[in-house]
N, C-alpha and C positions, 0 to 999 in steps of 0.2 A: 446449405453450407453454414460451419459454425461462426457466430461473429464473437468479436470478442472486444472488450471496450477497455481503452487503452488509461491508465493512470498513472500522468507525467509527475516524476520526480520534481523536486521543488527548487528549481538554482541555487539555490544558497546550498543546497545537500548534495550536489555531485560533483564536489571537490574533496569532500570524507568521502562517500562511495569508491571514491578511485582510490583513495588511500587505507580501506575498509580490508580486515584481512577474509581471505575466501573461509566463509563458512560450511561444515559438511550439514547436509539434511537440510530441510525447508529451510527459508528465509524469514526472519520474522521484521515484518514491517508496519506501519504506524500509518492511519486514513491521516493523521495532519500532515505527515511529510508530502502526501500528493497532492495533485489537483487533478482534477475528473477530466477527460480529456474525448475526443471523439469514440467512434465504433469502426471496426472495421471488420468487413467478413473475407473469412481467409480457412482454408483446411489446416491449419496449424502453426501455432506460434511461429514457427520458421518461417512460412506461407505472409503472413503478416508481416515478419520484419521485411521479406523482398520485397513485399507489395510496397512497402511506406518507406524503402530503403532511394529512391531516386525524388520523392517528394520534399515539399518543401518543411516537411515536419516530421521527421522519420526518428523510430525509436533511438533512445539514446542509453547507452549503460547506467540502471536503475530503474527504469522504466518497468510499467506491470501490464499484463494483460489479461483482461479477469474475462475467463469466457462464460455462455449463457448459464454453466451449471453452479457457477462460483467457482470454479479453480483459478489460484494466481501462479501466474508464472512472470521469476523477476529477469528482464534481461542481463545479466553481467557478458563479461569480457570474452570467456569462454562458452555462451549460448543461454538459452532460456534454464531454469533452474527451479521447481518448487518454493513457493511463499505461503506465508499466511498473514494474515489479518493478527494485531495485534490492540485486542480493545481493552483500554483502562475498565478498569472497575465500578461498578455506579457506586456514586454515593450513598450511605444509609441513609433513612432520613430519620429526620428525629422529631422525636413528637417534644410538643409542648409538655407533654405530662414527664416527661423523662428526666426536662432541667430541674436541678435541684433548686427551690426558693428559698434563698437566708433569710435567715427566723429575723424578726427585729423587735430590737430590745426596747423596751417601755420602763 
């Protein structure tokens, strides 16, 4: 059975989420907004929200669930929904040799 591991929304962020307007196409979403949360195995995001919907921690509108293959799917209002991961950019790094040294005057 597939499991898929649950990454809660962050409190301070699901009072925009509610006031967020409905996006078409994936969802693009940010690893800081979450926090990594348990796994659960379920035949389908649906399957998952029933199973943890009588629990004492049951998905909440924002809510991800990223199954074994990496797909995310964001819960909203109107059902589960394609997301993706949205990762900054690495820093370049800079070499020593790159900084310019002022000449100094004698």
């Amino acid at each position: 059975m597939p499991s898929y591991k649950i990454h809660r929304l962050k409190d301070h962020l699901r009072q925009y989420f509610r006031h967020a307007p409905h996006v078409s196409g994936a969802a693009s979403v940010k690893p800081r907004d979450y926090n990594p949360g348990e796994a659960v195995e379920a035949k389908s995001p649906y399957a998952a929200y029933f199973e943890l919907r009588g629990s004492s921690a049951p998905l909440e509108p924002g809510d991800l669930l990223e199954s074994d293959a990496g797909d995310l799917r964001i819960f909203k209002f109107v059902g589960f929904e394609e997301a993706r991961w949205v990762l900054p950019d690495p820093k370049p790094e800079i070499s020593r040799d790159a900084i310019p040294v002022p000449a100094t005057v004698e």
